[in-house]
LOKEDO-472484 format. One record per atom (N, C-alpha, C): residue in one letter; y negated, z negated, x. Coordinates in steps of 0.02 Angstrom, whole numbers, padded with zeros to 5 digits, always signed. Layout:
BEGIN
aYZX/...
This chain:
BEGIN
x-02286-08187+02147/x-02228-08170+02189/x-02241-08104+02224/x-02220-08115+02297/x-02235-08038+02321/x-02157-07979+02320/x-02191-07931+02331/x-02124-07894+02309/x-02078-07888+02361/x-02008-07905+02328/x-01959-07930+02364/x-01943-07889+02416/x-01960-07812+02412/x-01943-07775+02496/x-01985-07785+02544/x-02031-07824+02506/x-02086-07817+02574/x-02083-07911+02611/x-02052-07946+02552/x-02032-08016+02577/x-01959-08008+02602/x-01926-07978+02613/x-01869-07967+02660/x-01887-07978+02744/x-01918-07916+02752/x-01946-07937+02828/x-01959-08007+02853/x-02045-08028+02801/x-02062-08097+02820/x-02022-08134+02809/x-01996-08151+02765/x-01956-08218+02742/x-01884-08192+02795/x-01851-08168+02802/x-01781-08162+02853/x-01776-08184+02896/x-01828-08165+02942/x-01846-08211+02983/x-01870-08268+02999/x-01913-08298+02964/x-01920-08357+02946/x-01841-08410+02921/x-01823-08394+02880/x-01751-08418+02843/x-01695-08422+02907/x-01716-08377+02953/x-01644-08355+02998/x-01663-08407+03046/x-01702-08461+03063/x-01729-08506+03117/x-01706-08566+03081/x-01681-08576+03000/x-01645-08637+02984/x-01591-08634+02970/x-01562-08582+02989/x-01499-08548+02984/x-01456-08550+03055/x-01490-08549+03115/x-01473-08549+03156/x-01452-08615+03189/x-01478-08683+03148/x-01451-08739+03185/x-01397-08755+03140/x-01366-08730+03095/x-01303-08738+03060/x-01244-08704+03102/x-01183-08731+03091/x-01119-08722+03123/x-01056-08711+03070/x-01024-08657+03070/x-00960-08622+03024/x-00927-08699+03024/x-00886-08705+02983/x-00845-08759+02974/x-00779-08730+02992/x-00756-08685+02992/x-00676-08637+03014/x-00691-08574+03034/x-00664-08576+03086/x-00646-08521+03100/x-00588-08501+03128/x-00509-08479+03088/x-00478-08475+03120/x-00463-08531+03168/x-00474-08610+03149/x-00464-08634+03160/x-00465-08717+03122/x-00441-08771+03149/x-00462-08827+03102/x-00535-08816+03036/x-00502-08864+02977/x-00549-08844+02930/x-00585-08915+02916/x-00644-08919+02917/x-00674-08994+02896/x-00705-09027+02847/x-00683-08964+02810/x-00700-08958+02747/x-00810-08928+02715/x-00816-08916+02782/x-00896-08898+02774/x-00910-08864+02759/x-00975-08841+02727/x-00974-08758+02719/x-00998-08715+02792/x-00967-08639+02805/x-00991-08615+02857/x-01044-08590+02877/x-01098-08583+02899/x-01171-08550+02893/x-01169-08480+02883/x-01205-08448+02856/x-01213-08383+02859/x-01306-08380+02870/x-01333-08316+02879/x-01391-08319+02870/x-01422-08304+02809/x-01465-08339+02789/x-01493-08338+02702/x-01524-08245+02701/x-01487-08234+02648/x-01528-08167+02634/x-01573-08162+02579/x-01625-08134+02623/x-01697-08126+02568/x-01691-08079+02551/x-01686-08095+02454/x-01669-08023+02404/x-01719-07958+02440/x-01701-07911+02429/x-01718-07858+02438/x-01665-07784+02417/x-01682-07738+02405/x-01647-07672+02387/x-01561-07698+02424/x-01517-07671+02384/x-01451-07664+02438/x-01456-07636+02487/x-01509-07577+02510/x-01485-07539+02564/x-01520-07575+02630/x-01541-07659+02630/x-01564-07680+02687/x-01526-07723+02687/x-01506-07729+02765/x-01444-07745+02788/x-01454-07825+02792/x-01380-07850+02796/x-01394-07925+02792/x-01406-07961+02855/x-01446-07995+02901/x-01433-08016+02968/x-01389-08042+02982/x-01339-08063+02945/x-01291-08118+02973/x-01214-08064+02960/x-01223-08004+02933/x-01163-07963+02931/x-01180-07898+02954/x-01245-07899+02968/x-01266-07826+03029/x-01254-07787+02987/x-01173-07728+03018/x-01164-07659+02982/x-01116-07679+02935/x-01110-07730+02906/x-01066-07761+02857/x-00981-07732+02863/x-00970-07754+02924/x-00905-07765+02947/x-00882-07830+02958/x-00865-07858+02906/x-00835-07918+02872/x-00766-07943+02829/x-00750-07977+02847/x-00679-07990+02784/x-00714-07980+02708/x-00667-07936+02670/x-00675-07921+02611/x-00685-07967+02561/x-00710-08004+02511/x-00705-08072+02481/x-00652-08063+02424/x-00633-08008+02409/x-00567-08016+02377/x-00511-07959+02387/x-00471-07976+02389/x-00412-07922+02440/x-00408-07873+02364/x-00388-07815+02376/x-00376-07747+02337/x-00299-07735+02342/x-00265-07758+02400/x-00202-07730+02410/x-00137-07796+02408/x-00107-07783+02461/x-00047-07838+02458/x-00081-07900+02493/x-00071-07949+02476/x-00116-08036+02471/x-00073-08083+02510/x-00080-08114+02536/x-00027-08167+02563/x-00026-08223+02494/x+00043-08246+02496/x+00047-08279+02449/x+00031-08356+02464/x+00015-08396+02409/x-00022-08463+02417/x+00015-08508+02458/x+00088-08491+02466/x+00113-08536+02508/x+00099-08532+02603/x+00073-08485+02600/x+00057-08458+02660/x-00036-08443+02690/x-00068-08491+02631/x-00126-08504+02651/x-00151-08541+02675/x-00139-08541+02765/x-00135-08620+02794/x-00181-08574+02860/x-00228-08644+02877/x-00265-08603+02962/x-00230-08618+03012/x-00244-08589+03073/x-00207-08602+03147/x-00189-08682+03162/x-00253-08701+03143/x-00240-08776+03149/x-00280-08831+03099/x-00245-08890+03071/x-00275-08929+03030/x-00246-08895+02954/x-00299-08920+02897/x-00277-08887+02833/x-00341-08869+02790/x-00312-08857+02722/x-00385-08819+02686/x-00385-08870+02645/x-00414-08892+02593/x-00439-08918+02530/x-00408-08884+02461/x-00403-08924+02433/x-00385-08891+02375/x-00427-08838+02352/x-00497-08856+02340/x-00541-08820+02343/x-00537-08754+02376/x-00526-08755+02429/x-00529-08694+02483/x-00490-08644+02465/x-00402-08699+02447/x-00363-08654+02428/x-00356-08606+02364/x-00410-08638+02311/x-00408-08603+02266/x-00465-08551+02249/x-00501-08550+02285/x-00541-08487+02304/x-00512-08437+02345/x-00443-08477+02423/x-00422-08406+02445/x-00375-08389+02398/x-00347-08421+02351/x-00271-08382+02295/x-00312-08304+02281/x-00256-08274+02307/x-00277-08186+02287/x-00318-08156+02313/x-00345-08183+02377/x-00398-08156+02395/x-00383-08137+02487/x-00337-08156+02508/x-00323-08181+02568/x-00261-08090+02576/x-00283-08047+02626/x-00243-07983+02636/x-00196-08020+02660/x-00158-07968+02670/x-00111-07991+02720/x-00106-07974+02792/x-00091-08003+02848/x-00109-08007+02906/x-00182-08023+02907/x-00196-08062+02899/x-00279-08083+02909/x-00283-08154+02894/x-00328-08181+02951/x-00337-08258+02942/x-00365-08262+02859/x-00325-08322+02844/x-00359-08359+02805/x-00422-08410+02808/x-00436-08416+02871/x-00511-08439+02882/x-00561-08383+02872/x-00534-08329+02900/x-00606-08289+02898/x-00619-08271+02837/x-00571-08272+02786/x-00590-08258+02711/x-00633-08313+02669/x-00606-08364+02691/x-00651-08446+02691/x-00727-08423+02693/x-00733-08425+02765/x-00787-08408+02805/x-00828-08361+02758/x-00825-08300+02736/x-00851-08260+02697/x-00889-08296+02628/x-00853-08350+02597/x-00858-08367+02535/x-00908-08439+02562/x-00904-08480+02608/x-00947-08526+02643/x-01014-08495+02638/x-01020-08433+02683/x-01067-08409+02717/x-01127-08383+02638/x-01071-08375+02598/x-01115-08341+02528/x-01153-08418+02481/x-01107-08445+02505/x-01142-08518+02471/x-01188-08549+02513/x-01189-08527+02583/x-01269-08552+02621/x-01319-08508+02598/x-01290-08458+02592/x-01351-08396+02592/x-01378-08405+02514/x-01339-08419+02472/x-01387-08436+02388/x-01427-08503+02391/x-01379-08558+02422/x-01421-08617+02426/x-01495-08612+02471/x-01474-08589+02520/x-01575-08567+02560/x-01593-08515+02514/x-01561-08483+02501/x-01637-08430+02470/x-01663-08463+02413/x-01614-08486+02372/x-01642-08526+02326/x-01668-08586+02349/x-01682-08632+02390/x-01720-08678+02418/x-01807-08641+02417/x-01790-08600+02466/x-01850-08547+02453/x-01887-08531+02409/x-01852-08490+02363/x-01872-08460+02303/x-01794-08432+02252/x-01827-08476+02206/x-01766-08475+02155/x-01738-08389+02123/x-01795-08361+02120/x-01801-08280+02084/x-01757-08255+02114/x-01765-08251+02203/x-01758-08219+02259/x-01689-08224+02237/x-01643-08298+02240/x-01590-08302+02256/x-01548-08269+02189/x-01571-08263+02113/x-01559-08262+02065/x-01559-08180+02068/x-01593-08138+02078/x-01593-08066+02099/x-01543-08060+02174/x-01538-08084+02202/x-01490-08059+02254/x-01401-08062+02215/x-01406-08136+02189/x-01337-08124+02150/x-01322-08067+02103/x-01384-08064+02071/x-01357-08011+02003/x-01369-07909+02044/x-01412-07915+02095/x-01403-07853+02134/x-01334-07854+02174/x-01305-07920+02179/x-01246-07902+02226/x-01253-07905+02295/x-01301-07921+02295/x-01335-07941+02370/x-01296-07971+02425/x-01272-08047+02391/x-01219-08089+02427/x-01148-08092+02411/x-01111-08078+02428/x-01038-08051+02438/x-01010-08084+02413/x-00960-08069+02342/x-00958-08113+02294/x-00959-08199+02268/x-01037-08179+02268/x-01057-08243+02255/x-01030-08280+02175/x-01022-08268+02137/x-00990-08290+02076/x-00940-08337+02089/x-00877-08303+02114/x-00841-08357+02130/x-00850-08388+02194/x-00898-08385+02241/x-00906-08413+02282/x-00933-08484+02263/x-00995-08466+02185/x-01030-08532+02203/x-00985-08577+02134/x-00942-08544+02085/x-00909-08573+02039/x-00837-08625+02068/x-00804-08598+02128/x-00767-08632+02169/x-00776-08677+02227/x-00838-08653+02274/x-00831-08664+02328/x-00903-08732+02327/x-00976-08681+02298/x-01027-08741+02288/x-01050-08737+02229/x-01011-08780+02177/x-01038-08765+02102/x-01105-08799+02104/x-01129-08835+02137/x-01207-08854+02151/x-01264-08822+02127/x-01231-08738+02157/x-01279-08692+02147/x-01258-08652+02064/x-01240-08677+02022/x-01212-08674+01975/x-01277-08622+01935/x-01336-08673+01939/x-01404-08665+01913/x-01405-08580+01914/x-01405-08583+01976/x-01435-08492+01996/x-01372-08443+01970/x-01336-08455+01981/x-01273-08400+01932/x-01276-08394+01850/x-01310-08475+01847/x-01324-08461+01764/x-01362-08421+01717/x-01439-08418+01773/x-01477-08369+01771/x-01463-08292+01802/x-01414-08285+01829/x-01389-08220+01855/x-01361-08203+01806/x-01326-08241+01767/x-01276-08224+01708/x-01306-08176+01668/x-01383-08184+01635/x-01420-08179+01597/x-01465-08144+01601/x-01446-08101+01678/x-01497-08046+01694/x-01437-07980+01701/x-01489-07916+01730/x-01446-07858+01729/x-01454-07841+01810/x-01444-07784+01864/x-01481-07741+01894/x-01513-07694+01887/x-01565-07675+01918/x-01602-07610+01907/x-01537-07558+01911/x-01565-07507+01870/x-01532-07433+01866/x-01520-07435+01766/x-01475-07399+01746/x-01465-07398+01691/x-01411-07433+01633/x-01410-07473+01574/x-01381-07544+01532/x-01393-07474+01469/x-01334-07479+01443/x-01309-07444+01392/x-01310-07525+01341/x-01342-07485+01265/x-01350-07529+01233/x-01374-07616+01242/x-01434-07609+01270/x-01459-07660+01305/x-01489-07702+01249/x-01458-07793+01246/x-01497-07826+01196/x-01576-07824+01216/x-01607-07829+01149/x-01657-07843+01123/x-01688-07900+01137/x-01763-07887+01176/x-01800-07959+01197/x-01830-07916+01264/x-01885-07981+01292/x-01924-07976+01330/x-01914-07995+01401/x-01912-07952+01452/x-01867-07955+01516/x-01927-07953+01568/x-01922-07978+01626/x-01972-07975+01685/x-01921-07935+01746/x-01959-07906+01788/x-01916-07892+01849/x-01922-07942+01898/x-01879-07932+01945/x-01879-07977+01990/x-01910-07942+02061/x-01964-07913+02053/x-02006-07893+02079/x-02058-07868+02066/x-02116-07874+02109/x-02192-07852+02085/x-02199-07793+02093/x-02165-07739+02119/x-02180-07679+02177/x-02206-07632+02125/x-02246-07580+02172/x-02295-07540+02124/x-02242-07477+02078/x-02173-07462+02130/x-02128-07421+02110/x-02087-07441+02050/x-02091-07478+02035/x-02044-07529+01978/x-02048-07487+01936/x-02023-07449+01893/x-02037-07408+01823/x-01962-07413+01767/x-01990-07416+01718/x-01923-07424+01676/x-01971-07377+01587/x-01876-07365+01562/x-01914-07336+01492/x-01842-07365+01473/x-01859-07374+01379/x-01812-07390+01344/x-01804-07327+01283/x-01732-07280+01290/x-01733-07239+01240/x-01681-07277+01203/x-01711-07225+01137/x-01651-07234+01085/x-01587-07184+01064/x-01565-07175+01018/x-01513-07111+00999/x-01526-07067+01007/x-01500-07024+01027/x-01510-06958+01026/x-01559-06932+01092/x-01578-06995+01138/x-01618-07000+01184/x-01676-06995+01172/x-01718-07037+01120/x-01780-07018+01096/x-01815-07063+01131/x-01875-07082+01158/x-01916-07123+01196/x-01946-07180+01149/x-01937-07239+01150/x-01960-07286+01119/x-02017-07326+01161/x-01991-07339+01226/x-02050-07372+01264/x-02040-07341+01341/x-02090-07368+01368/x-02095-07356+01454/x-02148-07375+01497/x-02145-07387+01543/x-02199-07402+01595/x-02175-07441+01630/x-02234-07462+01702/x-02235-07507+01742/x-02253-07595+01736/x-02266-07580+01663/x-02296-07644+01607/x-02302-07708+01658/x-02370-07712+01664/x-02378-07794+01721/x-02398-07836+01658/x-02366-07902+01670/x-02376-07973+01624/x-02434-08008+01675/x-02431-08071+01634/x-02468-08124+01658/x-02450-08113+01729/x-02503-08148+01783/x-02484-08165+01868/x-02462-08109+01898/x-02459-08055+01861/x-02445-07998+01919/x-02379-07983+01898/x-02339-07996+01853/x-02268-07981+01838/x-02249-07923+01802/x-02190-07897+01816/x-02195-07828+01802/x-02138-07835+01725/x-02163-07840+01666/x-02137-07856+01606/x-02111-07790+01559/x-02046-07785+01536/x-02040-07743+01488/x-02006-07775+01430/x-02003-07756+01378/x-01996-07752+01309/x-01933-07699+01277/x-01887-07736+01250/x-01826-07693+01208/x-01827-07703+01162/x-01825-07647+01110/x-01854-07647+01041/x-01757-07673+01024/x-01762-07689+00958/x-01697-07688+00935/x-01673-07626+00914/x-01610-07598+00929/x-01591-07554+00905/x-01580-07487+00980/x-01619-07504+01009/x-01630-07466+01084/x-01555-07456+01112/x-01551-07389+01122/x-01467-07353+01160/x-01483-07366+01236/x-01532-07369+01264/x-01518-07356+01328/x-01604-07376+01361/x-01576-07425+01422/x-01637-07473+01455/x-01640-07431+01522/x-01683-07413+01554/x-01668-07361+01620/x-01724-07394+01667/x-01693-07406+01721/x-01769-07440+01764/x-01754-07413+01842/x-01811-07400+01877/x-01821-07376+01933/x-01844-07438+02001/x-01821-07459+02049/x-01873-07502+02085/x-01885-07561+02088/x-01845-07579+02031/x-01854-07631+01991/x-01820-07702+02024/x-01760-07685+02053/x-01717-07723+02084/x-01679-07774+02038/x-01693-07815+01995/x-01637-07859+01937/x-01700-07877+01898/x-01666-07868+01821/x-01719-07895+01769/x-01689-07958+01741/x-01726-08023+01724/x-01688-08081+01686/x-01746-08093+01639/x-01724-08127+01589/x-01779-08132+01499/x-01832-08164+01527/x-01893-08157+01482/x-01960-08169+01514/x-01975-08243+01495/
């Protein structure tokens, strides 16, 4: 596997040319029950932007404030699905289409299904980095299809630091030379560390039992080896 910042570039582009003959199913308008396209995002760091949300000025995928209530989750024209509707419950602001909140949760279920078409890792590290805009309940409501890859997201962490991290043998979801991780224990004592490469080039670490604290650099999402 090559390392996922540097397969962002190549693969985005590539991905964004089968992305482009797909068509939104709503917008703010009749719903046909399809999913809407978004462009597939190839895992990479959060701080590279997604093509299909630019400067990520987008409907929020779950409202923070006052919500329109479910009786009032209807588009300009036509209707939603049960389905639809129970992904927008609670999620839908107020004054704001209820398609374009749709639309958001569509667009996250194209973007896991291609990347994972692609490469399964890719799509499995973008969920658990947070990559695709809440994808959890996107793909548990909207395309439980992709059920597979959330299961394995379940079961991984992100890079940075996991307080009291179980015990067992973890891979990153990237090859990159920066990848670094250490596992201390109480009192912050050093138990393990390194850039540890496995079989094929994989960048493998090890949690002893008993370990307070898993710390990784570069790493981008770890899932069991």
């Amino acid at each position: 596997m090559r390392p996922l910042h540097r397969r962002a570039a190549a693969a985005a582009a590539a991905l964004a040319a089968l992305v482009a003959v797909s068509a939104c199913g709503s917008s703010g308008s009749a719903h046909d029950g399809k999913s809407g396209a978004g462009a597939p995002h190839s895992p990479a760091p959060a701080s590279v932007p997604d093509p299909q949300t630019g400067d990520g000025a987008s409907p929020s995928p779950s409202a923070t404030g006052p919500v329109l209530p479910d009786s009032r989750l209807t588009p300009v024209t036509g209707s939603f699905t049960k389905k639809d509707k129970k992904y927008l419950s609670g999620r839908v602001p107020q004054n704001m289409d209820p398609s374009a909140v749709l639309q958001t949760g569509q667009e996250s279920c194209q973007r896991v299904a291609r990347t994972a078409a692609h490469d399964k890792d890719a799509a499995v590290g973008a969920v658990i980095a947070g990559d695709i805009p809440d994808a959890k309940a996107a793909i548990t409501l909207l395309c439980p299809d992709q059920k597979a890859v959330l299961k394995a997201a379940d079961a991984g962490f992100p890079d940075g630091t996991r307080k009291n991290p179980r015990a067992g043998g973890y891979r990153a979801l990237t090859d990159a030379a920066g990848c670094t991780w250490r596992v201390s224990g109480k009192g912050g004592k050093l138990l393990a560390s390194g850039p540890g490469t496995g079989a094929k080039g994989r960048v493998e670490a090890r949690i002893p039992a008993g370990a307070a604290v898993f710390t990784s650099s570069g790493c981008y999402a770890w899932v069991p080896a």
